[in-house]
ZAMIDO-378639 format. One record per residue (C-alpha): residue in three letters; y, x, z. Coordinates in steps of 0.05 Angstrom, whole numbers, plus 5000, padded with zeros to 4 digits. Layout:
# residues N
+------+------+------+------+
: resn :   c2 :   c1 :   c3 :
+------+------+------+------+
:  ALA :    Y :    X :    Z :
...
+------+------+------+------+
This chain:
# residues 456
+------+------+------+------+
: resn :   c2 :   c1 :   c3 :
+------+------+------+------+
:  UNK : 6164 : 7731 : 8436 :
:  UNK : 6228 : 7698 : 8419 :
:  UNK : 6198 : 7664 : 8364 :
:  UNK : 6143 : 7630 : 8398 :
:  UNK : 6192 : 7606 : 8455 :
:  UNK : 6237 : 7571 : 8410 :
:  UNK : 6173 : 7534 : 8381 :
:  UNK : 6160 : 7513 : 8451 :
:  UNK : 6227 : 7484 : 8467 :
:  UNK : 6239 : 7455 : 8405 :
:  UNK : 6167 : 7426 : 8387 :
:  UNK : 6178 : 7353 : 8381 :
:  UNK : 6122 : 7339 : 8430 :
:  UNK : 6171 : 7370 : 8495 :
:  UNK : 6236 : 7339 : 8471 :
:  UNK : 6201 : 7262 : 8460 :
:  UNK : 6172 : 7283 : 8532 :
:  UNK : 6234 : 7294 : 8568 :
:  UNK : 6265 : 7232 : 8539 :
:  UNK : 6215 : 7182 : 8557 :
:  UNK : 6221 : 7216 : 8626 :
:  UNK : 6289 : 7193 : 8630 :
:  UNK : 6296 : 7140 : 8595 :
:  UNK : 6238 : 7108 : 8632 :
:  UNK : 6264 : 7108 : 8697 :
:  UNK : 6326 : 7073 : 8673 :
:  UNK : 6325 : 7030 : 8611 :
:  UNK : 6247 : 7025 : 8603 :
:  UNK : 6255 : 6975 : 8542 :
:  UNK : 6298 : 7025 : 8491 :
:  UNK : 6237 : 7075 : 8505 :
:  UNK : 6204 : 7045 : 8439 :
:  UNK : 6258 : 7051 : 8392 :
:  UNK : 6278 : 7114 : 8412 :
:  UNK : 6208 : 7158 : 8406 :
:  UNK : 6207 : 7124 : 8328 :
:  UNK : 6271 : 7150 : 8323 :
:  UNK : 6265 : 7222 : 8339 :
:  UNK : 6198 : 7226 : 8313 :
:  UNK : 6222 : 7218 : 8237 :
:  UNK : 6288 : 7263 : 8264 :
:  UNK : 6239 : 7326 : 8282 :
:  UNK : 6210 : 7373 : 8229 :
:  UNK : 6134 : 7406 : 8237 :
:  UNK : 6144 : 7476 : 8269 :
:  UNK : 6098 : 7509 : 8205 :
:  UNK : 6165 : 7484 : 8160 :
:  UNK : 6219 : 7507 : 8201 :
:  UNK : 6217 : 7572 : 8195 :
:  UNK : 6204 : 7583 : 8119 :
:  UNK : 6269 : 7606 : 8072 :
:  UNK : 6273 : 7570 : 7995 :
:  UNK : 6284 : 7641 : 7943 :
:  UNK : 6366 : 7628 : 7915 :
:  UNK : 6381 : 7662 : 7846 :
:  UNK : 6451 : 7679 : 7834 :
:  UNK : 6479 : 7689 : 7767 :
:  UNK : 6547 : 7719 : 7744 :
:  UNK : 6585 : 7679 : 7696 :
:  UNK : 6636 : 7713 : 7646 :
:  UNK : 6680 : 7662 : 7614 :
:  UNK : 6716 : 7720 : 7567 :
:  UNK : 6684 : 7769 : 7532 :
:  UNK : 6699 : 7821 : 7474 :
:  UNK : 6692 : 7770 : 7417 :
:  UNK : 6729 : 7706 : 7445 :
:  UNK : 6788 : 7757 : 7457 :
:  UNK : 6803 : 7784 : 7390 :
:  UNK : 6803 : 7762 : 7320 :
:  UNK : 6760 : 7775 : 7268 :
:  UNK : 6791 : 7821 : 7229 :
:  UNK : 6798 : 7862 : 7283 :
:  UNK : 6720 : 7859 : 7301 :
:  UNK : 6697 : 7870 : 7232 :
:  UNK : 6737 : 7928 : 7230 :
:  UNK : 6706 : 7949 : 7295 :
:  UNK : 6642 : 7944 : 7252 :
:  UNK : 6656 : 7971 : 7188 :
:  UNK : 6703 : 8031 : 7186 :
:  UNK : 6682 : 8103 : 7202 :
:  UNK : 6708 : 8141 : 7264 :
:  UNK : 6747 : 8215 : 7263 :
:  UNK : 6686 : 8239 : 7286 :
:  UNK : 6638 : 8203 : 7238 :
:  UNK : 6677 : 8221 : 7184 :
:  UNK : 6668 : 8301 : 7199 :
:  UNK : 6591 : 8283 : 7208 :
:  UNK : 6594 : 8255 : 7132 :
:  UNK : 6591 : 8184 : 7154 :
:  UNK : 6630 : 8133 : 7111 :
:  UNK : 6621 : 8164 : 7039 :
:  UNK : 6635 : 8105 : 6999 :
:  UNK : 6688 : 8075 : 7043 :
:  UNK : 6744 : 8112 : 6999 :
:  UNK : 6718 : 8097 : 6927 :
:  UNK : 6755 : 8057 : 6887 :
:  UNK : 6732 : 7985 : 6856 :
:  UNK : 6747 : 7957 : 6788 :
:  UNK : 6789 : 7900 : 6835 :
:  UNK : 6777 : 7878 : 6904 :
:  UNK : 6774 : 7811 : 6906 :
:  UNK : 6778 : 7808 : 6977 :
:  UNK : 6835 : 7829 : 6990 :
:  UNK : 6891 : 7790 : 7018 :
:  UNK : 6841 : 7730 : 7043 :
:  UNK : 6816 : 7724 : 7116 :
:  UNK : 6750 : 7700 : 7144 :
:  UNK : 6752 : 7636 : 7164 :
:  UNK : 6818 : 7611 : 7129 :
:  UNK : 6805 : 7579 : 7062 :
:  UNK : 6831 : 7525 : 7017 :
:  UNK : 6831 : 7471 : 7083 :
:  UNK : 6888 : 7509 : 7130 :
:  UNK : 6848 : 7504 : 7191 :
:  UNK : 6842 : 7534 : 7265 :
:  UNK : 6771 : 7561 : 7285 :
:  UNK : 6774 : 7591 : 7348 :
:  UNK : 6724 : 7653 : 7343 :
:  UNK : 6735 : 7655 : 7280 :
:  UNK : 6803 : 7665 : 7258 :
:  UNK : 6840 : 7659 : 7326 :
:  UNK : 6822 : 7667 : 7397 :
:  UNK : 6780 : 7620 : 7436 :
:  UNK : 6820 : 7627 : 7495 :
:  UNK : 6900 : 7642 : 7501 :
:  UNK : 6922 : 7660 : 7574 :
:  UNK : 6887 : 7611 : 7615 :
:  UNK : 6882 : 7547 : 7552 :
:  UNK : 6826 : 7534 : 7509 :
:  UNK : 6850 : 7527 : 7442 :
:  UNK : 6814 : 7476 : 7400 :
:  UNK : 6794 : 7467 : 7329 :
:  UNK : 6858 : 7437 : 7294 :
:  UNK : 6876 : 7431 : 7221 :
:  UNK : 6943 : 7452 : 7188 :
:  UNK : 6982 : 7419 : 7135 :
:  UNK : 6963 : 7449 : 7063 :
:  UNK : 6986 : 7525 : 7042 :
:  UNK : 7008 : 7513 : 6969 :
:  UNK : 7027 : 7577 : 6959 :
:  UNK : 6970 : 7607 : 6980 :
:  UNK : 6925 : 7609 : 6904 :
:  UNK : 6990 : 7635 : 6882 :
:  UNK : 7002 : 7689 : 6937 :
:  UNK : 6926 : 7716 : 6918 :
:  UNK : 6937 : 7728 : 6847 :
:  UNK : 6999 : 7768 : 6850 :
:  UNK : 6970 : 7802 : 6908 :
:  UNK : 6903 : 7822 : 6856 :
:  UNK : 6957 : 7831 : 6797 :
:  UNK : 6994 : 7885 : 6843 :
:  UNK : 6924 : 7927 : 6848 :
:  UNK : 6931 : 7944 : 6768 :
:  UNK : 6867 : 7945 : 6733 :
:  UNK : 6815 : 8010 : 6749 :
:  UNK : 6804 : 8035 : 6673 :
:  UNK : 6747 : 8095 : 6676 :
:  UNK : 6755 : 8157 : 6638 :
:  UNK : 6746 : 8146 : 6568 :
:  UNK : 6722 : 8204 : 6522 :
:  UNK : 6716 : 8222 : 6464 :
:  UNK : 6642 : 8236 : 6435 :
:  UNK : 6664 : 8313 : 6426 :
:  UNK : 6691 : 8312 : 6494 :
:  UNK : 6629 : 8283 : 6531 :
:  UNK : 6584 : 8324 : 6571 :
:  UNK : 6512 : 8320 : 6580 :
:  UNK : 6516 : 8249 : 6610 :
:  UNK : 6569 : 8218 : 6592 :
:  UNK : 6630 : 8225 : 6635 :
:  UNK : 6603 : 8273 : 6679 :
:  UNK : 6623 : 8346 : 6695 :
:  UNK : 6566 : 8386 : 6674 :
:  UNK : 6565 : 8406 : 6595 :
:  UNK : 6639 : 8385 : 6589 :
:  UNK : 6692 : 8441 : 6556 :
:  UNK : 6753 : 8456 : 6605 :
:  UNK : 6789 : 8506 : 6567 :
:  UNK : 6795 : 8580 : 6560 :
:  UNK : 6811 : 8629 : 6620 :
:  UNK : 6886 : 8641 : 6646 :
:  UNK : 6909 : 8708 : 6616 :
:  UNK : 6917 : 8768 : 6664 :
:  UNK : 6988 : 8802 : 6659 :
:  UNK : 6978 : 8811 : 6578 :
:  UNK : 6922 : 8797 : 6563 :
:  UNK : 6907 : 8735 : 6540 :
:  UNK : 6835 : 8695 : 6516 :
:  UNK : 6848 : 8668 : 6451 :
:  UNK : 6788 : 8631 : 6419 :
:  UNK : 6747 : 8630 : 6481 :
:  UNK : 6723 : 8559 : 6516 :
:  UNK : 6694 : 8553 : 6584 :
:  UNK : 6640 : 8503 : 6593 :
:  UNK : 6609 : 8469 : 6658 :
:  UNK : 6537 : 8479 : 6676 :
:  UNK : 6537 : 8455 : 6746 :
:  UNK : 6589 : 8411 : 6790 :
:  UNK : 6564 : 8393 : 6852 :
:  UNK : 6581 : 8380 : 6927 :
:  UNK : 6561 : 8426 : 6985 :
:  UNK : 6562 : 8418 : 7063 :
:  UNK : 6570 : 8471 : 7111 :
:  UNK : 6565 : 8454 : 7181 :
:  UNK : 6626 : 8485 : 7223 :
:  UNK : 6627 : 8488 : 7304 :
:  UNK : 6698 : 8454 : 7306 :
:  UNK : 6705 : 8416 : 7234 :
:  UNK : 6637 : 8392 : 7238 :
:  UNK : 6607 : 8389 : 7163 :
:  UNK : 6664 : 8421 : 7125 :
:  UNK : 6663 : 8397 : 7058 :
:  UNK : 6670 : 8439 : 6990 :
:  UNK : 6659 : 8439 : 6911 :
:  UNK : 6613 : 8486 : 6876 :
:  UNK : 6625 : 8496 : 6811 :
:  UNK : 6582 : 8539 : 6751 :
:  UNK : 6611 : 8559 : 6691 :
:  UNK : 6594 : 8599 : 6627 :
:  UNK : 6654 : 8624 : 6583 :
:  UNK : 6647 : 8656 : 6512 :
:  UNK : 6686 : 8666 : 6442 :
:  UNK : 6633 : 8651 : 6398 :
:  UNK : 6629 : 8719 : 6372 :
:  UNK : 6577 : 8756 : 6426 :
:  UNK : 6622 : 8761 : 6486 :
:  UNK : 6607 : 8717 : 6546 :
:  UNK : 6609 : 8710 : 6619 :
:  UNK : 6584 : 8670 : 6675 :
:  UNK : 6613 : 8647 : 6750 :
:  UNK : 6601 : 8608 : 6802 :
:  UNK : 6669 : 8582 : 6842 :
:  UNK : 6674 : 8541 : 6904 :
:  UNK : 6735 : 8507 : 6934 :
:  UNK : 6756 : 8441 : 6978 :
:  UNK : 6784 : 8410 : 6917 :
:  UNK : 6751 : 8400 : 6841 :
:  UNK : 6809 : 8424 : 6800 :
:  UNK : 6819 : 8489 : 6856 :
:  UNK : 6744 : 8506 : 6845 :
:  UNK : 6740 : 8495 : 6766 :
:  UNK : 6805 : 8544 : 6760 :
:  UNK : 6773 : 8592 : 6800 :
:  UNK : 6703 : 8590 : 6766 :
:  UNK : 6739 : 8603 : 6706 :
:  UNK : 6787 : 8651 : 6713 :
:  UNK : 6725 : 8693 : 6747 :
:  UNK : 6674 : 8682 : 6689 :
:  UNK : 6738 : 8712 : 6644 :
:  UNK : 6736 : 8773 : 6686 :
:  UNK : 6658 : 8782 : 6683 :
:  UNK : 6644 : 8784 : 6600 :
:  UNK : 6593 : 8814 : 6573 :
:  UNK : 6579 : 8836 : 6503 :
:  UNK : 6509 : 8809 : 6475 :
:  UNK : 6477 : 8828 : 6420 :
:  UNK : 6443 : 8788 : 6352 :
:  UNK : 6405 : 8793 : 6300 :
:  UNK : 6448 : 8777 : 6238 :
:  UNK : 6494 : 8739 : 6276 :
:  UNK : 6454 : 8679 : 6295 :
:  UNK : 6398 : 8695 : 6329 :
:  UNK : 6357 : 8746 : 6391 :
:  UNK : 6333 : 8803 : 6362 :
:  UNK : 6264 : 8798 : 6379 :
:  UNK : 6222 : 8749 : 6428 :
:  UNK : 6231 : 8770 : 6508 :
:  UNK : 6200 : 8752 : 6574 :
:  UNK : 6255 : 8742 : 6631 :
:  UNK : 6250 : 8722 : 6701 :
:  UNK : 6291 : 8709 : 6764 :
:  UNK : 6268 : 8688 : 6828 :
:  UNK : 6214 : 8635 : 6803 :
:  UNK : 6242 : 8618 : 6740 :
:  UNK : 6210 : 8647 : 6687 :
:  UNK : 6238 : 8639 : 6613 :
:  UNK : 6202 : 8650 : 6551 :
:  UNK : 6251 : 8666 : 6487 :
:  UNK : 6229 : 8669 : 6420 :
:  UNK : 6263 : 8687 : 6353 :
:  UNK : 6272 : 8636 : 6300 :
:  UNK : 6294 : 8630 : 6222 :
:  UNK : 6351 : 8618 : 6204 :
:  UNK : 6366 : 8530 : 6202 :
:  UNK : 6317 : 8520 : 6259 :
:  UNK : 6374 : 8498 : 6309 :
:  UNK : 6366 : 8506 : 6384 :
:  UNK : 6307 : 8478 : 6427 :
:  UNK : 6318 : 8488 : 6492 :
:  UNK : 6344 : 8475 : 6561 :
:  UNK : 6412 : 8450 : 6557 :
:  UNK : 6436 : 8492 : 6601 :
:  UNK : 6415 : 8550 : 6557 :
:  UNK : 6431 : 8515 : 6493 :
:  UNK : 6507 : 8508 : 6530 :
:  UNK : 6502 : 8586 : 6539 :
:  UNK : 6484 : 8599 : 6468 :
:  UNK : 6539 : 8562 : 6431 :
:  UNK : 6588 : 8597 : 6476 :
:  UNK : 6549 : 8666 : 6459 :
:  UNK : 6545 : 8656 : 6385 :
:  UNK : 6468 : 8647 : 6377 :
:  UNK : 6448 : 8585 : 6330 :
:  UNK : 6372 : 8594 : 6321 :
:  UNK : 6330 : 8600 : 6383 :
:  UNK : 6276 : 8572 : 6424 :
:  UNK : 6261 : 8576 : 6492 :
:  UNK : 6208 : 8542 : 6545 :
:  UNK : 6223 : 8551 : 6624 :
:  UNK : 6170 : 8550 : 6670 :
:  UNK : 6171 : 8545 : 6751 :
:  UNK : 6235 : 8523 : 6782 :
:  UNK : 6288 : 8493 : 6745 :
:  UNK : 6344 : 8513 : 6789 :
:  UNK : 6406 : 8514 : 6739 :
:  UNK : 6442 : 8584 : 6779 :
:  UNK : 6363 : 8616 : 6775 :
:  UNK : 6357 : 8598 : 6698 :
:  UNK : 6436 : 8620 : 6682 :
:  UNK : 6419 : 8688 : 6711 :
:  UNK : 6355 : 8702 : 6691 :
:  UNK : 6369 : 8683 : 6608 :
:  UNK : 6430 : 8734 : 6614 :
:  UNK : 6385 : 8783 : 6639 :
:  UNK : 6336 : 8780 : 6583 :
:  UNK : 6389 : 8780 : 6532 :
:  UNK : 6420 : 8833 : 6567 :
:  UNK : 6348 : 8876 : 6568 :
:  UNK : 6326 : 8867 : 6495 :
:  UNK : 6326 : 8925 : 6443 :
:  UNK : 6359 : 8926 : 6378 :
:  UNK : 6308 : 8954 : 6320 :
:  UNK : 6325 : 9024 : 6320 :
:  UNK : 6318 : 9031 : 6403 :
:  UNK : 6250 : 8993 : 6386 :
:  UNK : 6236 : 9049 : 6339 :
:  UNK : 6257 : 9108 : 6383 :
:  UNK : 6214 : 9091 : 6434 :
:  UNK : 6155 : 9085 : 6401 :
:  UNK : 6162 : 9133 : 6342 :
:  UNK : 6128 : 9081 : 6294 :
:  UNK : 6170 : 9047 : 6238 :
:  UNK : 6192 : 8967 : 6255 :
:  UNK : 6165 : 8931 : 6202 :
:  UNK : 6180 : 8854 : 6189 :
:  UNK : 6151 : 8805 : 6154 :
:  UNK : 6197 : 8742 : 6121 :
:  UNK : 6179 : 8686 : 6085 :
:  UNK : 6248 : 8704 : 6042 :
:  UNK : 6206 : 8755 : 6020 :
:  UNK : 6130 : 8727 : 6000 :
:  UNK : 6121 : 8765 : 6074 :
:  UNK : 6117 : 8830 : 6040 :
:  UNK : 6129 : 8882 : 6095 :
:  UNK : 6206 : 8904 : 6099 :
:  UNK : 6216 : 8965 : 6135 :
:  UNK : 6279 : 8952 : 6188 :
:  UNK : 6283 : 9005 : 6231 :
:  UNK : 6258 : 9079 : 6230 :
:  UNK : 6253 : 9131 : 6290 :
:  UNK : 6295 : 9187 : 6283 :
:  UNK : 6250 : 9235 : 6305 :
:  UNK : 6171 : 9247 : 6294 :
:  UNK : 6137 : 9192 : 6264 :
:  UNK : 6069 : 9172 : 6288 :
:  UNK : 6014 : 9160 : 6232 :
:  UNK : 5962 : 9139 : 6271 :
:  UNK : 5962 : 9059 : 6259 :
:  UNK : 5910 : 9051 : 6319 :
:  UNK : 5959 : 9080 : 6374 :
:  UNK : 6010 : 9029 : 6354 :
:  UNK : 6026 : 8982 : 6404 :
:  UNK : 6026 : 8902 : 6393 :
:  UNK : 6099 : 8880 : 6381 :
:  UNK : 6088 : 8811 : 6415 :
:  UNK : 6065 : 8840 : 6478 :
:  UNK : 6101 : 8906 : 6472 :
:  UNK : 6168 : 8859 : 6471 :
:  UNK : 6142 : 8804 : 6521 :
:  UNK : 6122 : 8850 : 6573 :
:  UNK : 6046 : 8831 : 6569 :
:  UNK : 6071 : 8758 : 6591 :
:  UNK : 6043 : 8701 : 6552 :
:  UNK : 6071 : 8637 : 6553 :
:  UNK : 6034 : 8577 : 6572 :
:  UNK : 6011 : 8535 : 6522 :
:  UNK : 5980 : 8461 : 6529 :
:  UNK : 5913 : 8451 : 6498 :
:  UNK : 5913 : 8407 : 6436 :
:  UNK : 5862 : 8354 : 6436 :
:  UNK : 5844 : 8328 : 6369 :
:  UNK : 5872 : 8246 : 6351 :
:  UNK : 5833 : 8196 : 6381 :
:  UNK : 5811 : 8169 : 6305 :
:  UNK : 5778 : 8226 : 6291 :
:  UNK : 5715 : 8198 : 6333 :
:  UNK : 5720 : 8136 : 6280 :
:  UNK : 5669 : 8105 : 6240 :
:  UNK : 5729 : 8090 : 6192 :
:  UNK : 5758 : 8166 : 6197 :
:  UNK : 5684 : 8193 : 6184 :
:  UNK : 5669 : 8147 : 6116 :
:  UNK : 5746 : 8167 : 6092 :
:  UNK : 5732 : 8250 : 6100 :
:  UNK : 5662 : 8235 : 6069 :
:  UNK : 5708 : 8202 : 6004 :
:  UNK : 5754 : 8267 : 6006 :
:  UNK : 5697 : 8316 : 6006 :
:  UNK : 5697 : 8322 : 5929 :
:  UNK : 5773 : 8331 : 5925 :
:  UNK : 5795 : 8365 : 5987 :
:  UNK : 5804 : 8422 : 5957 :
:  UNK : 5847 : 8399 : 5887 :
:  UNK : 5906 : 8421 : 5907 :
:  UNK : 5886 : 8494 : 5924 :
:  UNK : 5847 : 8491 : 5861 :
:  UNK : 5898 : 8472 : 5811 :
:  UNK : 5952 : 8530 : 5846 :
:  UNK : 5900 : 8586 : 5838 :
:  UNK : 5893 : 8555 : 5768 :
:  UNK : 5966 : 8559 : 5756 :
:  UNK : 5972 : 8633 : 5788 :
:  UNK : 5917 : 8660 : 5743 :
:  UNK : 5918 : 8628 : 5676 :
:  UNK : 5988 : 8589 : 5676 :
:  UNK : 5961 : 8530 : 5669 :
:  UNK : 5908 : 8480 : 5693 :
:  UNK : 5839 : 8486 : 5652 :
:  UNK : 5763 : 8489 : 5658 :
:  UNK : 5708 : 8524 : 5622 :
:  UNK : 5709 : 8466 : 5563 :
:  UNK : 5781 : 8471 : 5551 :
:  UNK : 5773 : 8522 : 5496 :
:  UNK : 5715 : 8482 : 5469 :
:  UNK : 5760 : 8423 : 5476 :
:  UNK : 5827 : 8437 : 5475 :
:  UNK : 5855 : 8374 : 5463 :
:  UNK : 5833 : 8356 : 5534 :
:  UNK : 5889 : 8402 : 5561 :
:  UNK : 5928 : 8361 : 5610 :
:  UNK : 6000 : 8345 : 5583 :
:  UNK : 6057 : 8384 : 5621 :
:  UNK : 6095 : 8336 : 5653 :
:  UNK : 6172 : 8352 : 5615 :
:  UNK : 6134 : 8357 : 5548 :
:  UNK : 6106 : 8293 : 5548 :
:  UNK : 6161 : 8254 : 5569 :
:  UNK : 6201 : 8299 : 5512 :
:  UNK : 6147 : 8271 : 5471 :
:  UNK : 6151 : 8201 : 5493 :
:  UNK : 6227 : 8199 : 5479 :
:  UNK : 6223 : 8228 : 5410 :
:  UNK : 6166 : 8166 : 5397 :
:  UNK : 6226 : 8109 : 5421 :
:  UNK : 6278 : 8156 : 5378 :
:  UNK : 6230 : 8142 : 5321 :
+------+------+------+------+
């Protein structure tokens, strides 16, 4: 209503009207020049009413990066908060370099002493904008830089010897930290602790956050039989290597071998899913094995041995179960007793002529078809897994079929000439007594022969 009122008084049609009215009457010749006037003065009514949409923007002049330098917002970026730091955030912000070149020298000020605002100052100080402006030359500032670097020393890394190493090279694991502190009066002389596992464990705390530890596994022994095992945990390395030490001197345990150097017999053990297969080796074989178990065995006194491990290789799993077997294998005589046969064993020493070892003490069972099969009797009807072997990919040949063809005549020479040697002493056919002149020459004889020819 109000709306279309104010149209009708201020259309340009009713205010041109009223003015001609008066100006007619009175000064009819300005009547031209006025209605041109107003005319281009007045707006169409369809335009008066509509609004033009106005954006307003806020402008910030300051902000968090003209106000500080930027060592202060690269800090902001880089270092790790209280909090963080509980979370495990910011491992390698601690470790120590070989040199850090970077210290003592400043983004944005170099060789040319200059003044970049944003960069190494402020852009704006109070209510000034500070511009770009260049210093006079720092001469001492090369100089300044090296003694700074000379200050930090050099980082030189632990250097042992080859005895000393462990497993991989400086590491923890496999290295020798000495034997156990005595108790009151006892002390252990000749034992030496070894390391089988050094590692870092997390455990999340409600207040501390993820509390940080060491765990530490160790295997102690004199070389004799007597060993022991521990696992130790503390917030420092050298706290939880004491303690795994001192602990594996308070656990020993006497194992036993066969003449000093090796298991008695072969043995299936298992813990959790690591399963270990042991067997019983000569004399000079060496060890071939895990070297976690080759660790425990030169602390335990056994030379000869080889072992395969199957499933999981966790190192605390595969420590526990080979102490078990050699804790649960039989000596010859308890082999005996339980069976009531005789232990027999067979050495090359010994052309493998049978060698009775062991003989039960009480009734002795005849019967050779009730006797059980030592290699499952001792491995608990476990067999170990073995890989098939495929034959050499030559063997399908044309060259490898034309070269056994050549060697089918003489394959068996060798054989022939020892059973030769076993039954006659020598090597002959069925014309050497027709011919004995043909009798090959013995190899010491004829070079006797040869030298009393030269002597000649």
């Amino acid at each position: 209503m109000m709306s279309s009122m104010l149209k009708r008084v201020f259309s340009p049609k009713n205010i041109i009207n009223t003015v001609q009215g008066v100006i007619s009457i009175k000064h009819p010749v300005i009547l031209k020049d006025c209605t041109k006037c107003y005319s281009s003065l007045f707006v169409p009514p369809t335009r008066v009413l509509q609004f033009q949409p106005v954006s307003v923007q806020q402008v910030r002049h300051e902000s968090f990066f003209k106000k500080h330098t930027a060592e202060h917002i690269w800090k902001s970026v880089t270092s790790v908060s209280n909090a963080g730091k509980k979370r495990g955030r910011g491992k390698g912000a601690g470790k120590r370099r070989a040199k850090n070149l970077n210290r003592g020298q400043v983004i944005g000020v170099g060789v040319e002493n200059m003044i970049w605002p944003g960069l190494n100052a402020p852009i704006i100080k109070g209510q000034d904008l500070i511009k770009r402006t260049k210093l006079p030359p720092d001469t001492e500032r090369q100089a300044r830089l090296i003694k700074l670097r000379d200050s930090m020393g050099t980082f030189k890394t632990l250097r042992l010897s080859p005895t000393e190493r462990g497993w991989s090279g400086n590491k923890m694991p496999g290295r020798s930290i000495g034997p156990p502190d005595s108790i009151n009066e006892y002390s252990f002389d000749g034992f030496d602790t070894k390391v089988l596992e050094f590692k870092t464990v997390f455990c999340m705390k409600a207040n501390a956050g993820r509390y940080r530890r060491i765990s530490v596994v160790v295997v102690t022994g004199n070389k004799n039989g007597l060993a022991g095992f521990a696992l130790g945990k503390a917030a420092d390395a050298r706290a939880a290597l004491r303690r795994a030490k001192n602990r594996a001197g308070q656990k020993l345990m006497y194992i036993e071998r066969y003449d000093n150097h090796t298991v008695y017999h072969d043995f299936f053990t298992q813990f959790c899913n690591t399963r270990i297969f042991v067997e019983k080796r000569p004399e000079g074989y060496g060890l071939k094995c895990h070297r976690a178990i080759r660790t425990i065995c030169e602390s335990i006194g056994i030379k000869d041995l080889y072992a395969k491990v199957e499933g999981s290789n966790n190192l605390q799993n595969l420590v526990k179960a080979f102490f078990l077997g050699l804790l649960k294998q039989k000596t010859h005589q308890q082999l005996a007793d339980e069976t009531n046969y005789h232990v027999v064993e067979f050495r090359k020493e010994n052309d493998y002529l049978p060698v009775v070892v062991a003989s039960p003490k009480g009734l002795v069972k005849e019967d050779p078809k009730g006797a059980p099969d030592f290699q499952q009797y001792v491995m608990d009807n476990k067999v170990r897994l073995r890989k098939k072997k495929f034959p050499p990919f030559y063997t399908k040949k044309t060259h490898w079929y034309i070269k056994e063809k050549k060697m089918e005549t003489i394959r068996n020479m060798d054989k022939a000439k020892l059973n030769l040697l076993v039954e006659y002493g020598e090597i002959r056919s069925f014309l050497t007594d027709k011919y004995p002149e043909c009798r090959p020459t013995p190899k010491k004889s004829f070079s006797k022969e040869t030298d009393e020819a030269e002597n000649q």
